[in-house]
Every structure is written in structure tokens, then in C-alpha cells.
C-alpha positions in Angstrom: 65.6 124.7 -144.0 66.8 123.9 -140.6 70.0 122.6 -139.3 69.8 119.8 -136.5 72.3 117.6 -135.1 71.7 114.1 -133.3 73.5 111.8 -131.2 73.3 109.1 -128.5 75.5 109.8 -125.2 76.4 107.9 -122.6 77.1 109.7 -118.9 79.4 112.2 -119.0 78.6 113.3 -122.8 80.6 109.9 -124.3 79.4 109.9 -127.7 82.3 107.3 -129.0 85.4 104.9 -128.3 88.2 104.0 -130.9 85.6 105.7 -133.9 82.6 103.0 -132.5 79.8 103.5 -130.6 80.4 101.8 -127.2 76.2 100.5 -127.0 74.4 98.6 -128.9 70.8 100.0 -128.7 68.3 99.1 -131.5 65.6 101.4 -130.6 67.9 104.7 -130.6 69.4 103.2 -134.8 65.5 102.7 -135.4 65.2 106.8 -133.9 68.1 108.0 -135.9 66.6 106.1 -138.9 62.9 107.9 -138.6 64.0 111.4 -137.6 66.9 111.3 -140.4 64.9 109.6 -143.4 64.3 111.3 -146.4 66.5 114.6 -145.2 70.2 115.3 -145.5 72.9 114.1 -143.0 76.5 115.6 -142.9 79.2 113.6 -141.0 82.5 114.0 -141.2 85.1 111.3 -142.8 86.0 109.4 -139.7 81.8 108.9 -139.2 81.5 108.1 -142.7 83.9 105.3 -142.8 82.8 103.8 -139.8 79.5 103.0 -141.0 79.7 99.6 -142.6 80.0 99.3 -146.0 76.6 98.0 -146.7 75.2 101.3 -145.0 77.1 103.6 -147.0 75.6 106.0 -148.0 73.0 105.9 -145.6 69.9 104.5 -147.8 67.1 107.5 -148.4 69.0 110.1 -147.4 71.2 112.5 -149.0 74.8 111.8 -148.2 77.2 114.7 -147.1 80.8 114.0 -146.1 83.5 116.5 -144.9 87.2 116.1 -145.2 90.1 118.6 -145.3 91.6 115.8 -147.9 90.5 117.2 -151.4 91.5 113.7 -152.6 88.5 111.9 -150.4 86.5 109.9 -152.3 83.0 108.7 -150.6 80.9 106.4 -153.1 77.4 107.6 -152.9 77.7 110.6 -151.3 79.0 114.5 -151.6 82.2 115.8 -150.5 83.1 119.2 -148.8 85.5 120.8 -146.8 83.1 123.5 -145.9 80.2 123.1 -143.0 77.9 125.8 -144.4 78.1 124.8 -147.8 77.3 121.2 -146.6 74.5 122.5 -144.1 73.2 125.2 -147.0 73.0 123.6 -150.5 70.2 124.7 -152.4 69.5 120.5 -152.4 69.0 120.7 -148.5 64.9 121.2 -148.2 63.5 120.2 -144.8 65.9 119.4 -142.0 69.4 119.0 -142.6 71.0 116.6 -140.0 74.7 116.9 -138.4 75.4 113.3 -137.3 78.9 113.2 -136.3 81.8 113.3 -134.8 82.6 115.4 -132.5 84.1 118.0 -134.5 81.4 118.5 -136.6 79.1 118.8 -133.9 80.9 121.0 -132.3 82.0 123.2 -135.4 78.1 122.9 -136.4 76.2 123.3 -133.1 76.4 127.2 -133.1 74.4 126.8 -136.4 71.4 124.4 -135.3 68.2 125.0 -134.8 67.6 122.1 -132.6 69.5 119.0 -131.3 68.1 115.4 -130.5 69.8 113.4 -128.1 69.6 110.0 -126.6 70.8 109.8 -123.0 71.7 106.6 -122.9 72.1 105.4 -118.7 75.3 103.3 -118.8 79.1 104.7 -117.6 81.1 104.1 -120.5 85.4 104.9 -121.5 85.1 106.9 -124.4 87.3 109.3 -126.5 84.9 111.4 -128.4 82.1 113.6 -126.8 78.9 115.8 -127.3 79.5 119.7 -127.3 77.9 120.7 -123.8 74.7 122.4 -124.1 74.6 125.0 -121.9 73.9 128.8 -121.0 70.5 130.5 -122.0 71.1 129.1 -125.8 69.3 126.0 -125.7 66.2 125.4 -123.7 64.8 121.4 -123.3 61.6 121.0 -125.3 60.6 117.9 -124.9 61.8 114.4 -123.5 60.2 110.8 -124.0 59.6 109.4 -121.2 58.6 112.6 -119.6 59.6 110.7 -116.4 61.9 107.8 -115.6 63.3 105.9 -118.8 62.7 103.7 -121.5 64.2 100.3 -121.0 65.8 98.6 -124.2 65.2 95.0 -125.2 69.0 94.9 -124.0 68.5 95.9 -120.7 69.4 99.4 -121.5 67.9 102.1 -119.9 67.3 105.2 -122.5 65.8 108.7 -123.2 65.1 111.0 -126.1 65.4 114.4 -124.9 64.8 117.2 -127.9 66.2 121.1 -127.3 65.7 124.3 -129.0 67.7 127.0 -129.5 66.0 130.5 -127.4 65.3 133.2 -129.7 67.7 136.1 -129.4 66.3 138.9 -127.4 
């Protein structure tokens, strides 16, 4: 099993305004949608109810939510209050994906094997944001294009850039 998280960021690391996603961009939801099928995906409450309703849970996918409120109900899906049970259930084969918020990605990010983003080129107001990957941790393994950008049937110009975490010396 491997831990992974994945987001879309505008410049700047804006990953969300007023718990939405500032963007519309159909090609990075089709992304998410491919890379996250069939695996697990932990998000924290505030993600989880901002999905609409007719998403929830996230169809094929096994639904993890975290919340410090032991009352929190989430139809569909599993509860915590704790990241490595969520990210280490014996029901977790394959790749088990952080998806948000902030929090999460930052309480889970020392954990991950690998993160996908999609740099999304647009300046953007935003109150939530990625954790910063920096320092000799995480090394870029791959982007798509490997030059320039995609542009979105939007007018959105887009990249899928996918890192690694270094192996320890």
C-alpha cells in the first residue's frame, strides 16, 4: 500500500476559496476521477460536505472521512479521527489517496509516497493552500506536457506534474 495525495493549485499554491474550488476545469475532475478510481480517498469533513450530494460518497471508491466530532455522520462512507488509521486500514490495498483540505494534506504529506498536482495557470484569491514541497524530500518525476501546457476546453491553461518522495540516505 502507498499513500498519495492530489490536488489542483492555482499560482501561489491556492487550492480553495470559501470551501470551493475557485476553477472549473473538466479535464483535471476527469484526472482526479481515473487516478482515484477503484482506491481509497480520505478527506476531511469540510471536503466531504462540499461535494454535492449526488457525489457523495465518491462512486467506486472507498470513502474515508475525518472529523474531531465523534458525532459526524457521512452516509456512505467511514469515519475517523485518526490519519494513520484512515491511511492504514487493512481495507486500503493499492494506493490510498489524501484529497483534501489543507489540513489533511498537510497533517498527511510527511506520510506519502508521492503527490499529483495540477498547476492550474490562473491568479486566483483563495483561503486554503497546498503544503509547499520543498527541500531534498520530494523530487519531480514526471510532468504532462513535458513543455509548455495543456489548454482546457475553457481556456484554461493546465499541467499534471507527479513527485516522489527521495529515498532516505
Amino acid at each position: 500500500m502507498s499513500v498519495a495525495l492530489i490536488w489542483a493549485q492555482a499560482r501561489g499554491g491556492v487550492i480553495g476559496a470559501g470551501n470551493t474550488l475557485p476553477w472549473h476545469l473538466p479535464e483535471d475532475q476527469r484526472h482526479f476521477r481515473e487516478a482515484t478510481s477503484g482506491s481509497t480517498v480520505v478527506m476531511g469533513r469540510a471536503t466531504w460536505q462540499s461535494l454535492p450530494e449526488r457525489f457523495r460518497p465518491l462512486p467506486g471508491r472507498r470513502n474515508v472521512v475525518l472529523s474531531r466530532d465523534a458525532g459526524f455522520e457521512a452516509e456512505g462512507a467511514e469515519v475517523t479521527d485518526d490519519l494513520a488509521q484512515a491511511l492504514h486500514c487493512e481495507a486500503s490495498a493499492g494506493t490510498v489517496w489524501v484529497i483534501g483540505g489543507a489540513q489533511v494534506y498537510a497533517a498527511a504529506l510527511p506520510l506519502a509516497d508521492e503527490v499529483v498536482v495540477t498547476e492550474i495557470d490562473l491568479d486566483v484569491a483563495g483561503d486554503a493552500y497546498a503544503p509547499a514541497l520543498t527541500g531534498a524530500d520530494w523530487a519531480l518525476a514526471g510532468t504532462d506536457p513535458a513543455e509548455g501546457w495543456h489548454q482546457s476546453a475553457n481556456g484554461l491553461p493546465y499541467r499534471f506534474r507527479r513527485y516522489r518522495r527521495m529515498a532516505a540516505s
